[in-house]
C-alpha positions as CSV (number, residue, x, y, z in Angstrom):
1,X,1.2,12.6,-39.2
2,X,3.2,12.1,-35.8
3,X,5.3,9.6,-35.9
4,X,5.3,9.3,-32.4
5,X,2.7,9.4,-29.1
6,X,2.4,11.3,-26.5
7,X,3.8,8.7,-24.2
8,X,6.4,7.8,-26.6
9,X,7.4,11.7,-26.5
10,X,7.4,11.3,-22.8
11,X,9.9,8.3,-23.3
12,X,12.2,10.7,-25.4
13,X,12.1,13.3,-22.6
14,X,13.5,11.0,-20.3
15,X,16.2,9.8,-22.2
16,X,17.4,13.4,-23.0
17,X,17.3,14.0,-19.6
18,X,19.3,10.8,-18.9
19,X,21.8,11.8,-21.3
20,X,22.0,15.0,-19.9
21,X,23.3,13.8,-16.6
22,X,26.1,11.3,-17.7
23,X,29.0,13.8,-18.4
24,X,28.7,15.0,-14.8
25,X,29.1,12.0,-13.5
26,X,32.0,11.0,-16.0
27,X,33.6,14.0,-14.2
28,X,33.0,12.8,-10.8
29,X,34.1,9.5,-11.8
30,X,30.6,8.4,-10.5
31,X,30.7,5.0,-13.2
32,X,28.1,3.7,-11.2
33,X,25.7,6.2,-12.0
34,X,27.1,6.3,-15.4
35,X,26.0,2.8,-16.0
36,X,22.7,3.4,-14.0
37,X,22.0,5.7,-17.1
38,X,22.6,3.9,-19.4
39,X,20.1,0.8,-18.6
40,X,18.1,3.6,-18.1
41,X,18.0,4.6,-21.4
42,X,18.6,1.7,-22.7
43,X,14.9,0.7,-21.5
44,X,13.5,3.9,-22.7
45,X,14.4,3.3,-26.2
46,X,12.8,-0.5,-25.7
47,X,9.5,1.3,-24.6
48,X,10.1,3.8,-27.3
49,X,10.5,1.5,-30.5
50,X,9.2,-1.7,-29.3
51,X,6.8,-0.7,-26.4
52,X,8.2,-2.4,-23.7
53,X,8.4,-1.8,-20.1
54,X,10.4,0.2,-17.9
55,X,11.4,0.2,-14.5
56,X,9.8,3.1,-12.6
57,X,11.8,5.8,-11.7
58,X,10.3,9.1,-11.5
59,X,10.0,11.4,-8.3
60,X,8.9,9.7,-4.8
61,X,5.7,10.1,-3.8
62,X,5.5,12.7,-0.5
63,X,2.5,10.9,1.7
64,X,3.3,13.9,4.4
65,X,1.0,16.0,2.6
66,X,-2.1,13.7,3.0
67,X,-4.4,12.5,5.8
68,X,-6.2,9.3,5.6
69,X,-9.8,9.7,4.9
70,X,-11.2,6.0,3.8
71,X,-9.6,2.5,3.9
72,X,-10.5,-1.2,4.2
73,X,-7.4,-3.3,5.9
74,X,-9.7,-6.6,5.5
75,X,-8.5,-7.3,8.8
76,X,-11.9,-8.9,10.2
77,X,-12.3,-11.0,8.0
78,X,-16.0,-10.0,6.0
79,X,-17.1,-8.6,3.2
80,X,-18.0,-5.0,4.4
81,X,-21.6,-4.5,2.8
82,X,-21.8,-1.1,4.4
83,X,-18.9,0.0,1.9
84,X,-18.4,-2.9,-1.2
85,X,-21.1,-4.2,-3.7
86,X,-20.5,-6.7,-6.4
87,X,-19.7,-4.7,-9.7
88,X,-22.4,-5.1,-12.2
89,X,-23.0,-7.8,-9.4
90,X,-25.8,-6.6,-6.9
91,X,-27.1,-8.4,-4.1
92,X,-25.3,-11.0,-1.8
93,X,-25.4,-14.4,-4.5
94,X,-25.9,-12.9,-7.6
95,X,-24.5,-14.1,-10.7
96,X,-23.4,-11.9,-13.6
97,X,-21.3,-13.1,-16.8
98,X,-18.9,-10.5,-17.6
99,X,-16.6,-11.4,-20.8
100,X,-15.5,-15.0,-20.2
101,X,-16.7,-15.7,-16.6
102,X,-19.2,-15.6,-14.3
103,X,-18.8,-13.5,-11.2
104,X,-20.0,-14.5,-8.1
105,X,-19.4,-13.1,-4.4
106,X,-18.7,-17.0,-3.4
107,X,-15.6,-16.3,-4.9
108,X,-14.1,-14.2,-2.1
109,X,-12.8,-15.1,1.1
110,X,-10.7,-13.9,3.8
111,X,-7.1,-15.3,5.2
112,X,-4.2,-13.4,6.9
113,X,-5.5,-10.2,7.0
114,X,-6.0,-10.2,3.7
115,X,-9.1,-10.1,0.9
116,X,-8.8,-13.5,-1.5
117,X,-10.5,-13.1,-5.2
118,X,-10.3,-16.2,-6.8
119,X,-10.6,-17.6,-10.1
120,X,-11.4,-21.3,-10.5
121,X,-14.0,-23.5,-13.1
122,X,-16.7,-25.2,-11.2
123,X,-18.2,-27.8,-11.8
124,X,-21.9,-26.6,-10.0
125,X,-21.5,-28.8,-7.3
126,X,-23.3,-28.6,-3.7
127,X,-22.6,-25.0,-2.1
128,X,-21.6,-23.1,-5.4
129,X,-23.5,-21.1,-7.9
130,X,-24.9,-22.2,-10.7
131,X,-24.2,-20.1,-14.0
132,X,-27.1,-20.2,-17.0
133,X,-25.1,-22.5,-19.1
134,X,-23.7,-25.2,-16.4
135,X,-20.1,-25.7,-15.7
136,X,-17.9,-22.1,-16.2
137,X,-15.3,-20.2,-14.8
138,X,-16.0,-18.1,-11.9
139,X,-14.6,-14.7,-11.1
140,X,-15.7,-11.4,-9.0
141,X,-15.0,-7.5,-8.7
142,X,-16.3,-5.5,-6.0
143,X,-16.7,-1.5,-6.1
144,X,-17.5,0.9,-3.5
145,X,-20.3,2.6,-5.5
146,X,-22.8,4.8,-3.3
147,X,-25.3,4.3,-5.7
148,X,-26.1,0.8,-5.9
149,X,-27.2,-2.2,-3.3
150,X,-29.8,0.7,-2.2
151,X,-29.8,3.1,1.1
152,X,-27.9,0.8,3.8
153,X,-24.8,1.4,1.2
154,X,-23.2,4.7,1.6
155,X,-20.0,3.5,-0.3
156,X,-17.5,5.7,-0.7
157,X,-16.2,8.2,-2.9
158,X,-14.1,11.0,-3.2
159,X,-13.0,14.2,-5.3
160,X,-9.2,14.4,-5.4
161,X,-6.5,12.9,-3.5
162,X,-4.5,9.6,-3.5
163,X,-5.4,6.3,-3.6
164,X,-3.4,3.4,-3.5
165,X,-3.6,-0.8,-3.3
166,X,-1.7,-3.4,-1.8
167,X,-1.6,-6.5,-3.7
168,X,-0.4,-10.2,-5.1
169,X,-1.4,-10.9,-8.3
170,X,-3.0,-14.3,-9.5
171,X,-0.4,-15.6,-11.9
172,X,-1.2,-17.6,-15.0
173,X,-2.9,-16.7,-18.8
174,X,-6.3,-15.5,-19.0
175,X,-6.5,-13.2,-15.9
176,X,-6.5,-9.4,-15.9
177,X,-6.7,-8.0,-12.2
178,X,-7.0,-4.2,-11.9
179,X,-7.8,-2.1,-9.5
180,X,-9.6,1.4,-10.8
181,X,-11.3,4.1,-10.5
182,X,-14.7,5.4,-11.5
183,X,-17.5,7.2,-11.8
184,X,-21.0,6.4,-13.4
185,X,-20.9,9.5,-15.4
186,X,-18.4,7.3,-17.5
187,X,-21.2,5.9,-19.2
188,X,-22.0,9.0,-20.9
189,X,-20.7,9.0,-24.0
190,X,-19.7,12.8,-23.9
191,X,-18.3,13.1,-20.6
192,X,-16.7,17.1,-22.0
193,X,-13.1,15.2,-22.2
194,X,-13.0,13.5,-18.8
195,X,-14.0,16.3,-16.9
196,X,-17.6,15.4,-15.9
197,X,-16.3,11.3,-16.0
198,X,-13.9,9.1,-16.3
199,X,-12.2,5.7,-15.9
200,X,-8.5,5.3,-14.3
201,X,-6.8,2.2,-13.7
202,X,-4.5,2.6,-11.7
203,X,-2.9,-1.0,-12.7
204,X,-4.0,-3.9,-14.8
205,X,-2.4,-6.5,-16.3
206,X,-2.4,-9.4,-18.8
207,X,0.2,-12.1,-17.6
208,X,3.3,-12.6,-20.1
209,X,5.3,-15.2,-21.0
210,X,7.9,-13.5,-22.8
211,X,11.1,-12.2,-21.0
212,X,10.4,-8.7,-22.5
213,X,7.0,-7.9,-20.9
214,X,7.3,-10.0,-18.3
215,X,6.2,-9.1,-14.4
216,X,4.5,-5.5,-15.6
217,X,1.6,-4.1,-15.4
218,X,0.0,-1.3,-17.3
219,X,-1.9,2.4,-16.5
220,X,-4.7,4.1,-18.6
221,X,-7.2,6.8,-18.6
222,X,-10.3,6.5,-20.6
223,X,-12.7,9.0,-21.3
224,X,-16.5,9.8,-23.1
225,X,-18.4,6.6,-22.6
226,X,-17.6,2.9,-23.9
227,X,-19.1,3.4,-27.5
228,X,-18.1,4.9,-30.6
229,X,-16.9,8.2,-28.5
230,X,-14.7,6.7,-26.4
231,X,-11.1,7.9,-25.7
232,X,-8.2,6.6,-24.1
233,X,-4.6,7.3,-23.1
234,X,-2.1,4.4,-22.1
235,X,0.4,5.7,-20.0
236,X,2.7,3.1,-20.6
237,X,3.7,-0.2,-19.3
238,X,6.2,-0.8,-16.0
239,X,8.3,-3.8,-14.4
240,X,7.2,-4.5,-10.9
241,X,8.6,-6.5,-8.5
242,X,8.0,-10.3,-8.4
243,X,4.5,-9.2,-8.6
244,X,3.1,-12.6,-8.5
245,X,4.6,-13.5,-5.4
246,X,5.3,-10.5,-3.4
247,X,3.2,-7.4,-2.4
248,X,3.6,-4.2,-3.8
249,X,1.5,-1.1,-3.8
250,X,-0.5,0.8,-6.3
251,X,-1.3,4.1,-6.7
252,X,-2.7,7.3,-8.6
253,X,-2.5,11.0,-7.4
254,X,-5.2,13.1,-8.6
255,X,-6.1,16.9,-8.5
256,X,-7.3,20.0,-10.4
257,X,-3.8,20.1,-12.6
258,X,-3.8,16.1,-13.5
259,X,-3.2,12.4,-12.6
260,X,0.2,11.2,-11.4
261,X,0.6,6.9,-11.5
262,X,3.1,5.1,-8.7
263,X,4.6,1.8,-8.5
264,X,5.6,1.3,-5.3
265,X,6.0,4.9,-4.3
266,X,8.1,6.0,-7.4
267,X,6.5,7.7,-10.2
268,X,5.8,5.7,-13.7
269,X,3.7,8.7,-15.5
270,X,1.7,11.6,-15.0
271,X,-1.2,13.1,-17.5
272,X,-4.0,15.8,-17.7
273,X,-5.8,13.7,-21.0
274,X,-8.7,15.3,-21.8
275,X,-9.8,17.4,-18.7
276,X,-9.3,16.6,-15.4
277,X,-12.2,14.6,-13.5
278,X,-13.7,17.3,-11.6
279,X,-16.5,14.7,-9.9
280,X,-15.8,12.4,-7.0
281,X,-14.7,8.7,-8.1
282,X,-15.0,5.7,-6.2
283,X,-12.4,2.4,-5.8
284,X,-12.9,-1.5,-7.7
285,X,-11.0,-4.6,-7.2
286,X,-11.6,-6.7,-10.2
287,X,-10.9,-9.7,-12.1
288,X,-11.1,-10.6,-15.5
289,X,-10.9,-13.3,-17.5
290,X,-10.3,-13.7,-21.1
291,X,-10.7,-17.1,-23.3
292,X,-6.6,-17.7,-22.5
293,X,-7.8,-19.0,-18.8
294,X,-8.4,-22.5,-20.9
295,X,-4.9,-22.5,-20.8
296,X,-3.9,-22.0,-17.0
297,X,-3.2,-25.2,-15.1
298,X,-2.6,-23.7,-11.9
299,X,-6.6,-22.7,-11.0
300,X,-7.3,-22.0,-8.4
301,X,-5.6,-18.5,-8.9
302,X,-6.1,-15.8,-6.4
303,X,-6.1,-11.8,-5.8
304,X,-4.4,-11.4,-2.4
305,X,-5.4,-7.8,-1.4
306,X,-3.4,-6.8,1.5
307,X,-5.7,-2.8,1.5
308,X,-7.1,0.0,-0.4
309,X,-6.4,3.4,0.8
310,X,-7.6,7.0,-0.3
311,X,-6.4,9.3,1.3
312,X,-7.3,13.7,1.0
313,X,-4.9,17.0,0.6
314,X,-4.2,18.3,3.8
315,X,-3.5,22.0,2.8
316,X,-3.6,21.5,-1.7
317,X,-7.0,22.5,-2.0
318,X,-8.1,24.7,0.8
């Protein structure tokens, strides 16, 4: 029996490597650094016995060594149609409960330069929808799916690369904003490991209360379907900063030898679980919304998306 997981192990390494470093900066006198470690490690071992966070601090991403191939900077102020459909939502007012809303495209908007997904209960009044059983909560996501809202939707997609979000995230219980990746050969529920399909959120989160998991968000890869087959690998969970009131950005670097996960431009976790995706994937901006929302008094809460980028190798895969 293992005692512990792979990302646990991956914890482990890190403090080794952290303890590795500290007698050379005792002999440099560097306390600093020496102290630096030591909160360090002191985090690992939290996300190592008790699952908590940690602050990211892995190698920097290098953006020199991509070119720009797809983004939406919400800038004018519309809902592109010729890129983003509703997710599980098609068609310009449809409504579709998913888990304990309903989403509806009347719940985006546009201010600052930015995209605005809110979450609110309505109460069905004049100008909004009308879910099947009366007064609900109302949520959206949004994908960039080629294959649905029919021919006058390219979409996008795309095989490799890096692709990143800018983002505020509505604060309060029973929320879970994400933005992921995917491809509709998840669905199958052999998907050979990953490698023909799979799922990767690049972030999501469930708000905390408690000083411990506070202002983090977490990273997973699932694999082979959503029924009984179904796999998945957390990657772990990561402090962000003042997420629910400032931007940060997003990301997930992905080719041939694996998945690498940023906060911010700093590394949190890299993983090959079960095969590398070798089909193209394509963006969403959701949120979610659990039975907990009952308890957020601060509705109306909003997803402030600042962009999504993707962006190609220049030189890794020719």
């Amino acid at each position: 029996m293992n005692i512990f997981n792979k990302r646990q192990l991956s914890q482990l390494k890190r403090v080794f490597d952290r303890l590795t470093g500290i007698p050379a900066s005792m002999i440099r006198l560097d306390i600093v650094s020496v102290i630096m470690s030591l909160i360090v490690i002191g985090q690992l071992f939290g996300a190592v016995l008790f699952d908590f966070p940690t602050w990211p601090d892995g190698q920097t991403l290098d953006l020199s060594k991509f070119s720009l191939t797809w983004s939406d900077e919400f800038t004018d102020g519309t809902f592109n149609k010729t890129y983003w459909s509703g997710h599980y939502v098609w068609g310009d007012n449809a409504t579709y409960k998913r888990d304990y809303a309903y989403w509806n495209r009347c719940m985006t908007s546009f201010r600052d330069g930015c995209l605005i997904i809110s979450v609110d209960y309505l109460e069905n009044g004049p100008g909004e929808p009308e879910g099947p059983d009366g007064p609900a909560y109302f949520s959206y996501g949004m994908d960039t799916n080629p294959y649905t809202d029919g021919p006058g939707k390219p979409g996008f997609e795309q095989l490799y690369g890096y692709f990143e979000c800018r983002c505020i995230l509505p604060k309060g219980e029973g929320m879970n904003p994400a933005f992921w990746l995917l491809t509709d050969g998840m669905w199958n529920d052999d998907t050979d490991g990953g490698v023909t399909g799979c799922e990767i959120d690049v972030f999501e989160t469930l708000y905390k209360h408690n000083r411990f998991n506070r202002n983090s968000i977490y990273q997973t890869i699932h694999i082979d379907g959503y029924n009984e087959a179904h796999r998945q690998e957390g990657q772990g969970s990561f402090f962000v900063d003042s997420p629910y009131e400032k931007f940060n950005t997003y990301g997930v670097e992905w080719n041939p030898d694996g998945y690498i996960f940023y906060i911010n431009g700093v590394e949190t976790a890299r993983t090959d679980f079960g095969g590398v995706c070798t089909v193209p994937l394509y963006p969403i901006l959701s949120v979610g919304v659990n039975e907990l929302i009952e308890n957020n008094k601060n509705l109306p809460a909003e997803f402030i998306v600042d962009y999504v980028r993707v962006y190609q190798y220049k030189d890794y895969l020719s």
